[in-house]
MILOMI-885267 format. One record per residue (C-alpha): residue number from 1; residue in three letters; x, y, z. Coordinates in Angstrom, 2 decimals, m for minus. Example, Ala and Ser with C-alpha at 12.3 -4.5 7.8 and 13.67 -1.06 7.14 Angstrom:
<rs>
(1; 'ala'; (12.30; m4.50; 7.80))
(2; 'ser'; (13.67; m1.06; 7.14))
</rs>
This chain:
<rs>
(1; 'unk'; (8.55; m25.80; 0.85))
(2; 'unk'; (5.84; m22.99; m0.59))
(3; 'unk'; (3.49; m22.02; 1.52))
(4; 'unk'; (m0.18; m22.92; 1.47))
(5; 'unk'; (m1.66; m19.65; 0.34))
(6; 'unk'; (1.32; m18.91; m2.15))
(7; 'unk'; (2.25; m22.72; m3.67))
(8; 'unk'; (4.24; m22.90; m6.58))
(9; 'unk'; (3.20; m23.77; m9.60))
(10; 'unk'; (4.82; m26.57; m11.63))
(11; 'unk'; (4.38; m28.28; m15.21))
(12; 'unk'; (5.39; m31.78; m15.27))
(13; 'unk'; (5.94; m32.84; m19.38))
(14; 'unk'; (6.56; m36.93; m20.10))
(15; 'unk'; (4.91; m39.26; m22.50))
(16; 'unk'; (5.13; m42.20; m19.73))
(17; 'unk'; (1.90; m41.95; m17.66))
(18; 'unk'; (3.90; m43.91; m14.49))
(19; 'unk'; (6.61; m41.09; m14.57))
(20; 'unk'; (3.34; m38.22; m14.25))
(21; 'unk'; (2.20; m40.13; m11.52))
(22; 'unk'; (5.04; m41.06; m9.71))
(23; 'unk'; (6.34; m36.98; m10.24))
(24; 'unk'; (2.92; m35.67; m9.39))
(25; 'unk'; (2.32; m37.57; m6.29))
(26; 'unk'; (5.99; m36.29; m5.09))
(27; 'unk'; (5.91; m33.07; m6.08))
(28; 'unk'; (2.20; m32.57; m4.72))
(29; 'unk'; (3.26; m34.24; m0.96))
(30; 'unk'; (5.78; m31.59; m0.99))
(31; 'unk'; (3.19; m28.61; m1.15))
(32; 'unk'; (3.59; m27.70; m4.78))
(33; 'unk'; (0.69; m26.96; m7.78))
(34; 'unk'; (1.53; m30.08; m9.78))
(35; 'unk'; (0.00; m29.91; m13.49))
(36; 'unk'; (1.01; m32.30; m15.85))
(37; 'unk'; (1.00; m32.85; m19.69))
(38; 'unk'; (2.00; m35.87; m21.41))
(39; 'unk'; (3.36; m33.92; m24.92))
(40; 'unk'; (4.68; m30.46; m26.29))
(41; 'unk'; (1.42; m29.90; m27.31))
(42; 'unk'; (m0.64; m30.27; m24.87))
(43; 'unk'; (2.02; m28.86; m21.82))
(44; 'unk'; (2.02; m25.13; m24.57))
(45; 'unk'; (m1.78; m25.27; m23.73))
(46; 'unk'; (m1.02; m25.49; m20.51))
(47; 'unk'; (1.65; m22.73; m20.72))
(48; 'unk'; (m0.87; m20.33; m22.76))
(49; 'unk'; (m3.79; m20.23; m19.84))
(50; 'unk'; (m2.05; m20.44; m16.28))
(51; 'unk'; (0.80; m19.23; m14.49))
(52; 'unk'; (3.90; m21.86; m14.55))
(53; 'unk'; (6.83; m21.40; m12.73))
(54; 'unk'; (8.83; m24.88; m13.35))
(55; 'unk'; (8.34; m27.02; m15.94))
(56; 'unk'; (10.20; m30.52; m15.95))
(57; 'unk'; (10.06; m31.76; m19.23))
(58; 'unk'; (11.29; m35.39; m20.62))
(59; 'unk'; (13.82; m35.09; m23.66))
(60; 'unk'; (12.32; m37.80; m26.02))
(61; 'unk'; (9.12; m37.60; m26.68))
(62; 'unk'; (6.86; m38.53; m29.54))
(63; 'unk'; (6.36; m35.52; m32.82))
(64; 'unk'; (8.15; m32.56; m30.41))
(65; 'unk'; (11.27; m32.63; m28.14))
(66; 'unk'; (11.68; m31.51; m24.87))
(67; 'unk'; (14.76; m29.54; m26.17))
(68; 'unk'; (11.94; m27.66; m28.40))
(69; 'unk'; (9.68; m27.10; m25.43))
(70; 'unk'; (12.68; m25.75; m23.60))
(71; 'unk'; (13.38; m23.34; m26.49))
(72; 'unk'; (9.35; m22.59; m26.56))
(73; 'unk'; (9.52; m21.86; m22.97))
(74; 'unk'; (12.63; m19.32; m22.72))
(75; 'unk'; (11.65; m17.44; m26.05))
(76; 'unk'; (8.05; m16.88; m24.16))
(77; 'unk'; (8.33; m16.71; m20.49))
(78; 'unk'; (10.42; m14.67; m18.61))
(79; 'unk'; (11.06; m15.95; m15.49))
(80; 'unk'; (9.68; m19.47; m15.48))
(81; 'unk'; (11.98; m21.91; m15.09))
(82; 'unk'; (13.07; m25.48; m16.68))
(83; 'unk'; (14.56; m29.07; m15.43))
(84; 'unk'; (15.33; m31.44; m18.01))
(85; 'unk'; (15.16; m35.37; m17.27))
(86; 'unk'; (15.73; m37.99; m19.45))
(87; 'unk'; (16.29; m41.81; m19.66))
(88; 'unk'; (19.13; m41.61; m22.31))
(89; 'unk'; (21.44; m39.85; m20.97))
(90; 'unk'; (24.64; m38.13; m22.73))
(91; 'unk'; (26.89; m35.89; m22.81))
(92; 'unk'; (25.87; m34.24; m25.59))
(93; 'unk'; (22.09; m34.06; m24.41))
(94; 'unk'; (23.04; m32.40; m21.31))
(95; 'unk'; (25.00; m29.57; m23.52))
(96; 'unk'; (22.50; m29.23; m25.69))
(97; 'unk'; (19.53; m28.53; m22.80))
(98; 'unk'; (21.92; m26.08; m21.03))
(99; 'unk'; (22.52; m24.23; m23.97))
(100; 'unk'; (18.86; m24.07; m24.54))
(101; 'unk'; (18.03; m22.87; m21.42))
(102; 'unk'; (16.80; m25.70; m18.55))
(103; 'unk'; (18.52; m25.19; m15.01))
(104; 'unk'; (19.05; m28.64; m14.59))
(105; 'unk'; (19.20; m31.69; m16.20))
(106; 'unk'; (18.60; m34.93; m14.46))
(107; 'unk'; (19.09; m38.76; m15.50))
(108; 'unk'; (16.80; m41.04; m14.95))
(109; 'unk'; (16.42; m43.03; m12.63))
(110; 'unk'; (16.68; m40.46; m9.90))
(111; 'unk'; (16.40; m40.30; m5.84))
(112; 'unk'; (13.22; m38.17; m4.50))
(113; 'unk'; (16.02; m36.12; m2.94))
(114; 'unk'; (17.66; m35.38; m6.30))
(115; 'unk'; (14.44; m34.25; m7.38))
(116; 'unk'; (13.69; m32.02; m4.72))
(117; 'unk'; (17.19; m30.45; m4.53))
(118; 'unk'; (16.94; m29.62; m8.27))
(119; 'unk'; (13.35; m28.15; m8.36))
(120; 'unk'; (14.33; m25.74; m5.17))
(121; 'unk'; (17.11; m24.89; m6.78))
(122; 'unk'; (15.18; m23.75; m10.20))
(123; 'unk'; (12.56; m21.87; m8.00))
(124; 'unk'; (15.57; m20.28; m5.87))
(125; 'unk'; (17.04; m18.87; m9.01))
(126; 'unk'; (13.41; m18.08; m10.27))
(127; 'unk'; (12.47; m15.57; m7.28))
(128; 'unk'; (16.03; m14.47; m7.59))
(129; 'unk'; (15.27; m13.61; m11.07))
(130; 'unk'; (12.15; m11.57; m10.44))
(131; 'unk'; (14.09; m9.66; m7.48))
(132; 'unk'; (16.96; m8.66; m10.03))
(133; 'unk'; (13.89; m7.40; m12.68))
(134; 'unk'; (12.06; m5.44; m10.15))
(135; 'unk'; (15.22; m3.46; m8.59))
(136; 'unk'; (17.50; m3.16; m11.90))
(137; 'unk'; (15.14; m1.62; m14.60))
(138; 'unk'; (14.37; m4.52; m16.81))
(139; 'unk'; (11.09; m4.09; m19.04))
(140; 'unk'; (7.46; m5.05; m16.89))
(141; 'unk'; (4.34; m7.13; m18.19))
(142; 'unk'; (1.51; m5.26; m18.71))
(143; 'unk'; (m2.07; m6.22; m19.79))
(144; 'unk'; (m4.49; m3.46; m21.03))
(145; 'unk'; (m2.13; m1.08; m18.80))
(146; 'unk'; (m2.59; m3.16; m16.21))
(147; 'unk'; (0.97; m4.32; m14.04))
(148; 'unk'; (m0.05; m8.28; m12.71))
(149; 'unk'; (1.45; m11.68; m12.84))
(150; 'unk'; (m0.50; m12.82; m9.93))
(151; 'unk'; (m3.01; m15.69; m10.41))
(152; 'unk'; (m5.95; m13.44; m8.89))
(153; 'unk'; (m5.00; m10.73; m11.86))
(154; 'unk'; (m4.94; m13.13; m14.63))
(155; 'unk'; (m8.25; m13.88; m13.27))
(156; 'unk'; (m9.43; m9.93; m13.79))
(157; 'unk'; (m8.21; m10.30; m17.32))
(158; 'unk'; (m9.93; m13.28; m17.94))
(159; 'unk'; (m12.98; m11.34; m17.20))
(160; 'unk'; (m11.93; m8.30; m18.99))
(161; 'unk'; (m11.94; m10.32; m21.91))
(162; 'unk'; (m15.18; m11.47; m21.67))
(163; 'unk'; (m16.94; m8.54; m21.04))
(164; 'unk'; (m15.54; m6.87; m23.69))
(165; 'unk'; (m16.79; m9.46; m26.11))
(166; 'unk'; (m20.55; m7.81; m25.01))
(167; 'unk'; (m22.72; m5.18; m24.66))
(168; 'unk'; (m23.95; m6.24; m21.28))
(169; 'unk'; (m23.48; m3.63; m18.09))
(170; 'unk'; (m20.55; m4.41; m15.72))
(171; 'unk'; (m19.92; m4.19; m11.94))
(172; 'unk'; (m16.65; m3.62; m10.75))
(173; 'unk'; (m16.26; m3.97; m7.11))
(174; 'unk'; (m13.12; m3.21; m5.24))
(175; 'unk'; (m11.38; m1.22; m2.52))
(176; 'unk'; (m10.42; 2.03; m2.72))
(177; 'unk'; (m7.29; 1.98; m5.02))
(178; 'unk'; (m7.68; m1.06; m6.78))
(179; 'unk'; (m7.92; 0.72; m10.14))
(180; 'unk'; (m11.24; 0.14; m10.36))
(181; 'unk'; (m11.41; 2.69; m13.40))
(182; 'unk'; (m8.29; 1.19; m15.23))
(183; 'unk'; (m10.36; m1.70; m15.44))
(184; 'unk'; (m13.40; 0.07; m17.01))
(185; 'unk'; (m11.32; 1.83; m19.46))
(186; 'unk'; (m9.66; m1.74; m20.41))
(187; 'unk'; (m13.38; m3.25; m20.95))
(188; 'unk'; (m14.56; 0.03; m23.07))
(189; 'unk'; (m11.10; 0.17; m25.42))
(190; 'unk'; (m11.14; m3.99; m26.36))
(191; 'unk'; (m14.51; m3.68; m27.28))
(192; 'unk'; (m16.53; m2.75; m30.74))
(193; 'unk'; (m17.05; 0.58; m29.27))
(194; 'unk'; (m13.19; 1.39; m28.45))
(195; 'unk'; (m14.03; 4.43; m31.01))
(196; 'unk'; (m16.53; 5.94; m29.15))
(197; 'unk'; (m16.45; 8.30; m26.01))
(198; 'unk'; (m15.99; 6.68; m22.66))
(199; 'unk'; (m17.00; 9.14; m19.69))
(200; 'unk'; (m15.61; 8.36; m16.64))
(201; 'unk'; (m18.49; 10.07; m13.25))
(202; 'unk'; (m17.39; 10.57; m10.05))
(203; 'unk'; (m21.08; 9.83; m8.71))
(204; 'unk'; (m19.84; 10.00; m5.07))
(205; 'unk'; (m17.94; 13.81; m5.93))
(206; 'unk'; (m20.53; 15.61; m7.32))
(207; 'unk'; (m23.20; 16.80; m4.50))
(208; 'unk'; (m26.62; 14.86; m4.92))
(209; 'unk'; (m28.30; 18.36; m6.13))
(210; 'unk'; (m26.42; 18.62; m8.87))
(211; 'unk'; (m26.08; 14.88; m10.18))
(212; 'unk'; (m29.34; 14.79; m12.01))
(213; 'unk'; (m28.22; 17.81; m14.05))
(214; 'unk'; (m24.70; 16.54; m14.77))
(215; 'unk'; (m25.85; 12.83; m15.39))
(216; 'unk'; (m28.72; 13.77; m17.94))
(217; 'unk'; (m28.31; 17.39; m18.81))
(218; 'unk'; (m30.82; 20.40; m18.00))
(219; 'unk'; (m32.68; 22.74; m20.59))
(220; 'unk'; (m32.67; 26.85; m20.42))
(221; 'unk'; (m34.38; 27.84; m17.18))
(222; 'unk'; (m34.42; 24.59; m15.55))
(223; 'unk'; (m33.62; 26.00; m12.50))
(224; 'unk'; (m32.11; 29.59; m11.29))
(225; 'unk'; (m28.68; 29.77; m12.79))
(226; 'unk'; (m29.54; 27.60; m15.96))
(227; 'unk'; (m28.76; 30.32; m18.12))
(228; 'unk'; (m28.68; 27.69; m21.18))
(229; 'unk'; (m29.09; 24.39; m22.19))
(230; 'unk'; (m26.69; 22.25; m21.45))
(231; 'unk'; (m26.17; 18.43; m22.52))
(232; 'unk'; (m25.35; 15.48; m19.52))
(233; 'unk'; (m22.53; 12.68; m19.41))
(234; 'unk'; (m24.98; 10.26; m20.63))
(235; 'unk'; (m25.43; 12.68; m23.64))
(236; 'unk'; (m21.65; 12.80; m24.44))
(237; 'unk'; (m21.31; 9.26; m23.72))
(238; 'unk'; (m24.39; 8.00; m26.36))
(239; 'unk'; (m22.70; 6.12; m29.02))
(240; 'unk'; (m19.91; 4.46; m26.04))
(241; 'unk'; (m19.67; 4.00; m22.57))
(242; 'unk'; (m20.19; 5.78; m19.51))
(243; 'unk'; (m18.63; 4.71; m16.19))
(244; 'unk'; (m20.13; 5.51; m13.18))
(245; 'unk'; (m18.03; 4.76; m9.94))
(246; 'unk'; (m19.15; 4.89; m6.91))
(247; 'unk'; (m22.70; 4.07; m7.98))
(248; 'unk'; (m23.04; 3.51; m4.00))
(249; 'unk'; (m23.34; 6.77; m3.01))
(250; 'unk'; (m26.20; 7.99; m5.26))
(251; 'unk'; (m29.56; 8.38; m3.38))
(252; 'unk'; (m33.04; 6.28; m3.82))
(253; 'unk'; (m34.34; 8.96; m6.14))
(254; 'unk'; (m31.36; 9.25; m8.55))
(255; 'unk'; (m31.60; 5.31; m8.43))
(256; 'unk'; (m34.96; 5.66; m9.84))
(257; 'unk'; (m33.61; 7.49; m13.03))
(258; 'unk'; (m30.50; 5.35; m13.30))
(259; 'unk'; (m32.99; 2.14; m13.38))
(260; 'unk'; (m34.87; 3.84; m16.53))
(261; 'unk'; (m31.68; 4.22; m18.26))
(262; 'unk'; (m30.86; 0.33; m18.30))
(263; 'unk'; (m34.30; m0.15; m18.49))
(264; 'unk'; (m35.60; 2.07; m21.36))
(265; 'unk'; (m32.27; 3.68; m22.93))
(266; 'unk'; (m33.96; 6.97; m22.42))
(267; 'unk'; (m32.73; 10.23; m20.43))
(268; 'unk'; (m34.44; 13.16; m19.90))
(269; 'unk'; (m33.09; 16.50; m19.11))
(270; 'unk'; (m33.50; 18.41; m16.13))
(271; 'unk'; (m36.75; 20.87; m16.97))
(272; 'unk'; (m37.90; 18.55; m20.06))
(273; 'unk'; (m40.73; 16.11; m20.65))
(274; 'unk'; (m39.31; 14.63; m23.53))
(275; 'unk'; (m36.97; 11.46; m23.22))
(276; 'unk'; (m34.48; 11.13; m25.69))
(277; 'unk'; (m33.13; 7.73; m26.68))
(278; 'unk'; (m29.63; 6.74; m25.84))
(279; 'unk'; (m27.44; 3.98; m27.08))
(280; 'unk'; (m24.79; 3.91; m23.80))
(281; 'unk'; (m22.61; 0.43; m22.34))
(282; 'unk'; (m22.94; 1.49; m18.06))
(283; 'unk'; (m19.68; 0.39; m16.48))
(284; 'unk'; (m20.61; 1.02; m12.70))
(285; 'unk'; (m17.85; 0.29; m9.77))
(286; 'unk'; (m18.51; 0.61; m6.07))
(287; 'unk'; (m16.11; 0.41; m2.88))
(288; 'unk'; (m18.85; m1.23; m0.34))
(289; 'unk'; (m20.97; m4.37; m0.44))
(290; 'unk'; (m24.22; m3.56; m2.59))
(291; 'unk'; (m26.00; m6.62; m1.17))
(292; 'unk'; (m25.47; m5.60; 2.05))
(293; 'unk'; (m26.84; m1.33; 1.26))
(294; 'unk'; (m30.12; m3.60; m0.37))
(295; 'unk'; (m30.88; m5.29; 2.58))
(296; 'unk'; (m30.31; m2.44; 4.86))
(297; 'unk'; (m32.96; m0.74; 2.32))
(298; 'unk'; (m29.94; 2.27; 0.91))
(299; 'unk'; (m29.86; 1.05; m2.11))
(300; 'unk'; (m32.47; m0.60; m4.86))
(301; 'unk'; (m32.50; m4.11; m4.77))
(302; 'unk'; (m34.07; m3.83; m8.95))
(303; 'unk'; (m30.85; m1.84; m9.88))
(304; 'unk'; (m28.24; m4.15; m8.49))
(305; 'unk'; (m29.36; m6.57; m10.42))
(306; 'unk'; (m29.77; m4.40; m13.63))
(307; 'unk'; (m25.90; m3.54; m12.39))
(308; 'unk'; (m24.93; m6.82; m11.31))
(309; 'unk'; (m25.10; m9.08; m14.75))
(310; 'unk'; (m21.44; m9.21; m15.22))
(311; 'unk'; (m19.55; m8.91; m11.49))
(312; 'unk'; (m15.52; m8.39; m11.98))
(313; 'unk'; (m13.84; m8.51; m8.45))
(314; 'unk'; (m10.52; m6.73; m7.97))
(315; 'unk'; (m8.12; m8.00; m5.59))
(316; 'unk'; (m6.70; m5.54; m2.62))
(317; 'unk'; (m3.06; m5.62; m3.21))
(318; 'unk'; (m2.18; m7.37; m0.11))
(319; 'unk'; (m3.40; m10.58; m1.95))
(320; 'unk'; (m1.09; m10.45; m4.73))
(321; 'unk'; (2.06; m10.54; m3.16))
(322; 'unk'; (3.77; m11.63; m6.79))
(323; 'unk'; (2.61; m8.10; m8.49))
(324; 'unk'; (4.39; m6.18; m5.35))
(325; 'unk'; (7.66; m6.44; m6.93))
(326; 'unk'; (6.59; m5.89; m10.40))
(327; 'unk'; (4.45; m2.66; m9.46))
(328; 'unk'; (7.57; m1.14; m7.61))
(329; 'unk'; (10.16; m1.32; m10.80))
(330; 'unk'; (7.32; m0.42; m12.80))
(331; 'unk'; (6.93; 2.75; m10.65))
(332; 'unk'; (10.41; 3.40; m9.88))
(333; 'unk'; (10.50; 3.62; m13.97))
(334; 'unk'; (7.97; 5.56; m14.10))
(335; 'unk'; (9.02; 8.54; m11.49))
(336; 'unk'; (12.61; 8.36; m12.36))
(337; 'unk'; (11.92; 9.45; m16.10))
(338; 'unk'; (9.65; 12.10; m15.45))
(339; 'unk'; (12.08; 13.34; m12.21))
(340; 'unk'; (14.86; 13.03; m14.81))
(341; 'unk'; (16.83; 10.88; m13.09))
(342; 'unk'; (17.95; 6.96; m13.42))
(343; 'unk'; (15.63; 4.55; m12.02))
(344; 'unk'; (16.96; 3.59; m8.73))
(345; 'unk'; (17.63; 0.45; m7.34))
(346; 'unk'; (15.57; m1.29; m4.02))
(347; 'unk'; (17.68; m2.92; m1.65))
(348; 'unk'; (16.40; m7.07; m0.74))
(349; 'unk'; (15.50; m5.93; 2.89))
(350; 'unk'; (13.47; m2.42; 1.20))
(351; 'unk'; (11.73; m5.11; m1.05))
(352; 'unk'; (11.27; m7.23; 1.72))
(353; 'unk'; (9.47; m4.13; 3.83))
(354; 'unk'; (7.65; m3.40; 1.16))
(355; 'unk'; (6.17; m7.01; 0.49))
(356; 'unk'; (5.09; m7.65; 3.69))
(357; 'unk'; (3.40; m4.02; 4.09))
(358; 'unk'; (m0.46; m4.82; 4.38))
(359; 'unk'; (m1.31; m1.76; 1.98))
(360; 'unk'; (m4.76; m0.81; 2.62))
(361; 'unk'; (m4.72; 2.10; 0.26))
(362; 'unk'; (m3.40; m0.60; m2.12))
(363; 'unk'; (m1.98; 0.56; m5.60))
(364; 'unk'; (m3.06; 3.57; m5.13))
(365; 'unk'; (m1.04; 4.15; m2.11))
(366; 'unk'; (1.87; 2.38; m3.04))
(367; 'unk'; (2.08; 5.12; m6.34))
(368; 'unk'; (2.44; 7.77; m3.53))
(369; 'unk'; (4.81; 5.75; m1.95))
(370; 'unk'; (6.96; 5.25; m5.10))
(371; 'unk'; (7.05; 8.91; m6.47))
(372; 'unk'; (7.56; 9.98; m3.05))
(373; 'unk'; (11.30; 7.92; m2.69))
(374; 'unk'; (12.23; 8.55; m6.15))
(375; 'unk'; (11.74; 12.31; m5.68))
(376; 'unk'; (12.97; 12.45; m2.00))
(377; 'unk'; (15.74; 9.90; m2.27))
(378; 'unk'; (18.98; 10.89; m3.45))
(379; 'unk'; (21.20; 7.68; m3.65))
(380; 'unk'; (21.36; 5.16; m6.00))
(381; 'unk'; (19.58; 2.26; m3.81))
(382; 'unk'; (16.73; 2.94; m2.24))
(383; 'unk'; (17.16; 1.21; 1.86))
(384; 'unk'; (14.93; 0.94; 4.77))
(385; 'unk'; (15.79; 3.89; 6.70))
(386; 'unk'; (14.11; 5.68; 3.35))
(387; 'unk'; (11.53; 4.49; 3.72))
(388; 'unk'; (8.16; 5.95; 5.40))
(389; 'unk'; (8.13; 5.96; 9.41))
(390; 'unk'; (5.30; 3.81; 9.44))
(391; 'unk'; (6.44; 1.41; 7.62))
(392; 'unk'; (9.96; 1.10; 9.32))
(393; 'unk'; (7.75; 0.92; 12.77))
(394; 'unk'; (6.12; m1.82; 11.23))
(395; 'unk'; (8.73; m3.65; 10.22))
(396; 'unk'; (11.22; m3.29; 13.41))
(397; 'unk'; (8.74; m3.49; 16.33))
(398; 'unk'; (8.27; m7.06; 18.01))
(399; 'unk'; (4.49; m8.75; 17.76))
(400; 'unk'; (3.54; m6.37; 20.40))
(401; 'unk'; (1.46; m8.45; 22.47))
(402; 'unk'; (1.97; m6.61; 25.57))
(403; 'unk'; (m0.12; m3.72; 23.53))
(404; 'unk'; (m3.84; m2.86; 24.72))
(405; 'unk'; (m6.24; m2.88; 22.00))
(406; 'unk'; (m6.63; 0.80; 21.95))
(407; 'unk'; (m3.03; 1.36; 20.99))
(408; 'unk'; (m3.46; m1.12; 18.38))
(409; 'unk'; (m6.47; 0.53; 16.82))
(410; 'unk'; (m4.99; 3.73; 17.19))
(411; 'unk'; (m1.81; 2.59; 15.19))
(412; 'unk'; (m3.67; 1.06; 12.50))
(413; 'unk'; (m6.01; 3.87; 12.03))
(414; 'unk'; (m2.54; 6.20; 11.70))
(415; 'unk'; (m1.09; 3.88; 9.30))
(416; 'unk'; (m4.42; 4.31; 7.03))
(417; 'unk'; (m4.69; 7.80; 7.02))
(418; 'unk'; (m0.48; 8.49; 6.15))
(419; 'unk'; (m1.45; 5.71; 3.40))
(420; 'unk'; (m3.49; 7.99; 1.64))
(421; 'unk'; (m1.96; 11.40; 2.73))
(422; 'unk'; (m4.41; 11.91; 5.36))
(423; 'unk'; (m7.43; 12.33; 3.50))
(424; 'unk'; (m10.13; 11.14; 5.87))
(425; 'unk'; (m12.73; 10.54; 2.97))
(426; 'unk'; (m10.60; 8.09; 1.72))
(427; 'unk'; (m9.45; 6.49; 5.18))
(428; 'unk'; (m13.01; 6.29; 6.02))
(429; 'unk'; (m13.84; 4.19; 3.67))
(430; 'unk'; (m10.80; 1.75; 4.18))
(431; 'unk'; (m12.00; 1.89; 7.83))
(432; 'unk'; (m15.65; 1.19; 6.43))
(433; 'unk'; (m16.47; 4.20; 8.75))
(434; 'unk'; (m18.12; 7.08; 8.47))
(435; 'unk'; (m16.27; 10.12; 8.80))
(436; 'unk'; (m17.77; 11.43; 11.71))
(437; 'unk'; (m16.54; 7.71; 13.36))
(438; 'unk'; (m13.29; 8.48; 12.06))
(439; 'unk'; (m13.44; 12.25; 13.84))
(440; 'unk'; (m14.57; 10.94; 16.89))
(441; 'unk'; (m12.15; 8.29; 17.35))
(442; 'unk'; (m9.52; 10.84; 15.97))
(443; 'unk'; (m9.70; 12.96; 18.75))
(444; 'unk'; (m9.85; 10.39; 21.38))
(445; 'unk'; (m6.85; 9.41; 19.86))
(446; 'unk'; (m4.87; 12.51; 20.48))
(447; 'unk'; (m6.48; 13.40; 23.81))
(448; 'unk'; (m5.11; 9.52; 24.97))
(449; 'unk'; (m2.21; 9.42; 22.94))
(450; 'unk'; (m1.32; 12.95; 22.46))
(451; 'unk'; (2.87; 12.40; 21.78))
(452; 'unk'; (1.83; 10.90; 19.13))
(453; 'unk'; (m0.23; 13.32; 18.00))
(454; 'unk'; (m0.09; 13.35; 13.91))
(455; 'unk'; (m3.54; 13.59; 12.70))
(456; 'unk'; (m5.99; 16.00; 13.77))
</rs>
C-alpha cells in the first residue's frame, strides 16, 4: 500500500455510477488517490491537468471506447499505466486491450482481491518503468527547461503559466538551489516580452557600496573613479525584465530606491537629479522568510508587498522524491556527452541511496554530485561504493540513537558543507546561520572531534 505522503494516483473510467462508487470506495480504503470519470471525455480532462498513474477504464462505453482511451493514454503518457475491465468478456476483447497497451484486463464481476492484485501489479511495473528510464538513457520530460513530474512541480508550472500571462512583479521564494532563476527566466521567455533583455542581479554578490551604481547607473564624476558615464541593469533591462535574487540582502536605504522603481517606473543615476522613466517586469527571489526580516524591522514591510503580488514557492528537492530519478538520467546525459563518454548506468541500491539522501543543497547539489561520478567513475554502472563518503555513511550506519546531540549536529553540519563543496556562504544559509555561527561551531567541531577533522 502507498504511503500517506506519496499515494498513488489512480483514474477510475465507467459509465455505471455503482461501479465508480463501489471502485472508489475500495481503492480509496486501500490508501490510493482515487479520481474518477464516467466517459473518454471527461477521464482526457482529467489526464490533461493532474498526474495519473493507473487508469482502469471500462471497455463499452457510450460515443468513445475504452480500447480508444487505452490507445489515448499510451500514445501520451509515458509511464502511466492501464487495467481494462469489462462486463462482456471475450477472447477477442482481451487481445485487442493487450495489444493496445492495458496491463491487465479483468472480467467483471471481480473479487476485491483480484482487484488489488492487478492494480499492484500495474504500479509494480510502473515504478519499474521509471527505474529502467532513469538508469538506461531514455529521453526526460522537461517543462520550460525545467526536469519535474512531481505533483509539487506541476504546481510551479501552473504558476509559471500564470504569471507569464501578466505584467505584474513576481516573488520567487526557495532554498538555496532550487533554481530559483530557471524559474524567472521561464516566466520572462513565455511572456509578451520573451524579445526583450532579461538581466539576471546577484543583489546579495555585489557589496552594498556599489549596488546603487550597478542597479541604476552613475554619471561622469559621480564619485572618484567614475571616469564616465555608465548605464545600470535597470537601464539594460528597460523594455524586459530584470531579476533580482536575493532581494533579502539589500539594505533599508537601497529598499527605499527599489520601492520608487515599482512605484514610479523611474531610476535615477548615481550623481543625477533627473529620473528617467523605465518600462521594466521585477522578478525578485529570496532564500529566507521576508515576513519574518519585516517584523524583525530588516526589511520594508511597503516593498514586500510591492514584491509579494504574485508568490511562486519552489519545493526543496527532498519533497519531490518522483523528480529524483528523473534529474539523475537527465544529468548522467548531460555529463556523459560533454565528458565524451556513454551515459552510464545507476545501479537499484545507488538509486535507492540517492532517493533517500535528504539533499539540502538540493538540485544544485545533486548537479555536483552527478558531474562528479560521471567524470570520476570509470565503469559502466555507477554502485554505492562510488558514491560520496557521506552519503555511503548515511546510508550504512544504524539510527544511531546511542549518538549525543553534538555528534549529530556536527555530522549534519559536515554533510551540508561537502553538499555544496564547502562553501560556507552557501552552508550558512542552509543552516539559516550566519557565518560567523557557522565558524564558531566549526571550530568547536574540530577541537571536539578533531579525527574527523574535514572542514576548517
Amino acid at each position: 500500500m502507498p504511503s500517506s505522503t506519496d499515494k498513488e494516483r489512480i483514474l477510475v473510467v465507467d459509465d455505471s455510477t455503482s461501479t465508480l462508487e463501489v471502485l472508489q470506495r475500495n481503492l480509496t480504503a486501500e490508501g490510493y488517490q482515487t479520481f474518477t470519470a464516467q466517459g473518454v471525455e471527461d477521464a482526457i480532462n482529467i489526464l490533461k491537468t493532474t498526474r495519473i498513474d493507473l487508469v482502469i477504464t471500462d471497455l463499452k462505453m457510450p460515443k468513445v471506447s475504452g480500447i480508444d482511451l487505452i490507445r489515448h493514454v499510451r500514445e501520451n503518457f509515458k509511464t502511466t499505466e492501464v487495467i481494462m475491465i469489462t462486463g462482456y468478456p471475450s477472447i477477442e476483447g482481451a487481445i485487442e486491450a493487450v495489444k493496445t497497451g492495458a496491463e491487465e484486463f479483468l472480467s467483471k464481476p471481480f473479487t476485491d482481491e483480484e482487484l488489488l492484485s492487478a492494480v499492484q501489479r500495474s504500479l509494480t511495473k510502473m515504478n519499474q518503468r521509471k527505474s529502467l528510464q532513469a538508469s538506461s538513457g531514455r529521453a526526460t520530460a522537461t517543462n520550460y527547461g525545467i526536469i519535474g513530474e512531481s505533483p509539487a512541480m506541476q504546481q510551479v508550472f501552473k504558476a509559471i503559466d500564470k504569471a507569464a500571462s501578466t505584467s505584474a512583479t513576481v516573488l520567487i521564494t526557495g532554498e538555496s538551489g532550487t533554481g530559483k532563476e530557471l524559474v524567472a527566466r521561464a516566466i520572462h521567455y513565455q511572456s509578451s516580452s520573451a524579445s526583450a533583455p532579461f538581466v539576471p542581479v546577484n543583489c546579495g554578490g555585489i557589496p552594498d557600496s556599489l549596488l546603487e551604481s550597478e542597479l541604476f547607473g552613475h554619471v561622469k564624476g559621480a564619485f572618484t573613479g567614475a571616469i564616465e558615464s555608465r548605464a545600470g541593469f535597470f537601464h539594460t533591462a528597460d523594455g524586459g525584465t530584470i531579476f533580482l535574487d536575493e532581494i533579502s540582502e539589500t539594505s533599508m536605504p537601497m529598499q527605499v530606491k527599489l520601492l520608487r522603481v515599482l512605484q514610479d517606473g523611474e531610476v535615477c543615476m548615481v550623481g543625477s537629479s533627473r529620473p528617467r522613466k523605465v518600462k521594466i517586469r521585477i522578478l525578485a527571489a529570496t532564500n529566507k522568510q521576508l515576513l519574518h526580516l519585516v517584523e524583525k524591522d530588516i526589511f520594508r514591510k511597503d516593498l514586500f508587498y510591492r514584491l509579494n503580488v504574485i508568490t511562486i514557492a519552489i519545493p526543496p528537492l527532498r519533497e519531490r522524491e518522483d523528480d529524483i530519478l528523473l534529474l539523475i538520467h537527465y544529468l548522467a546525459g548531460k555529463f556523459a556527452e560533454e565528458a565524451g563518454k556513454p551515459a552510464p548506468k545507476l545501479s537499484e541500491k545507488a538509486l535507492q541511496v540517492l532517493r533517500n539522501y535528504y539533499w539540502p543543497g538540493n538540485v544544485r547539489e545533486l548537479e555536483n554530485v552527478m558531474q562528479r561520478l560521471v567524470v570520476m567513475t570509470d565503469d559502466d554502472l555507477i554502485d554505492v561504493p562510488d558514491l560520496p563518503s557521506l552519503m555511503r555513511f548515511s546510508a550504512l550506519r544504524t539510527t544511531g540513537f546511542e549518538r549525543s546531540l553534538e555528534e549529530v549536529e556536527a555530522e549534519y553540519i559536515r554533510n551540508v558543507l561537502a553538499s555544496v563543496d564547502n562553501n560556507k556562504t552557501r552552508a550558512a544559509e542552509i543552516l539559516k546561520i550566519d557565518r560567523k555561527t557557522l565558524r564558531d561551531k566549526l571550530k568547536k567541531i574540530n577541537n571536539t572531534f578533531p579525527e574527523h577533522s574535514e572542514s576548517g
